[in-house]
N, C-alpha and C positions, 0 to 999 in steps of 0.2 A: 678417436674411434669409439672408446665406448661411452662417450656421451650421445653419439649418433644413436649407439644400440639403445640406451635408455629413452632418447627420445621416439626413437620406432615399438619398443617395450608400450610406452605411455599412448601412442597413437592406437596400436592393435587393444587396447586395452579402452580407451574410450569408443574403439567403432562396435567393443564387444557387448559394453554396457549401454550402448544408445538402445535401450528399449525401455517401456514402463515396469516393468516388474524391475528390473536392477534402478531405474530413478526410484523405488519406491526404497528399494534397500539402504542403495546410498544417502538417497536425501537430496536436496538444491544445491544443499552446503558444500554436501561430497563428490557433488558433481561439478562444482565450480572449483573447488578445489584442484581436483582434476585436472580440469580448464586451464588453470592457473598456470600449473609444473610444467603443463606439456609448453604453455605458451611461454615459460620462462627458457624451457631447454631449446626452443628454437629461434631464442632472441625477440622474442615478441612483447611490447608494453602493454599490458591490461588492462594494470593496475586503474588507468585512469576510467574506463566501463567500468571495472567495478567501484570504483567511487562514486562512478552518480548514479548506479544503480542505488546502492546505501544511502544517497541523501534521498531519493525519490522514494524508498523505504522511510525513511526519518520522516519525510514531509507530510507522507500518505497518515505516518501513525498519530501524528500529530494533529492532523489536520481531525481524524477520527476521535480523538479525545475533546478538543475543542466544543463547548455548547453550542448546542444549535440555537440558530440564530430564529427571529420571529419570522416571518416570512411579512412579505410588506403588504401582501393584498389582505390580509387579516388585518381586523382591526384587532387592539390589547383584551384579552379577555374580559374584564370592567364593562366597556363602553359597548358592546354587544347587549349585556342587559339593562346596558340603561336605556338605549336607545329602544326598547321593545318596551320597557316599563313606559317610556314618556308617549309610546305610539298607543297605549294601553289609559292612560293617565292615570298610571298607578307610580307611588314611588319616587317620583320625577323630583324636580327642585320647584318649589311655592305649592308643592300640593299639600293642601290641608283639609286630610282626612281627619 
């Protein structure tokens, strides 16, 4: 019985804070958290949404740190000027200025 009452405590308690000003207090964190207890007290498995929540976080921040790559319709920065010197015939290769 009173794990009922704490799991109805947890439920009145996330329909109180489902607004933007209390997500701003609590946070994502504290809101999952949340999430979490109520889903634990009523036998619910989470855990595994929040795990691929966390790798899709992991992957996203990764993927953001990673160098950007060249894009392919560019040519290498190099061969842009050379190709304007040789249309120019300045600079080119056998020019003998």
């Amino acid at each position: 019985m009173e794990r009922e009452a704490q799991a109805q405590k947890l439920l009145q308690f996330l329909q109180i804070t489902a607004n933007p000003t209390d997500i701003t207090i609590l946070g994502l964190d504290g809101r999952k958290e949340l999430l979490a207890k109520t889903a634990s007290n009523m036998g619910l498995e989470i855990e595994e949404l929040f795990a691929k929540q966390e790798a899709q976080k992991l992957m996203q921040a990764l993927s953001q740190q990673m160098p950007k790559q060249v894009p392919q319709n560019e040519p290498p920065e190099g061969v842009t000027q050379m190709a304007q010197e040789a249309r120019m015939g300045t600079g080119g290769i056998g020019d003998t200025a």
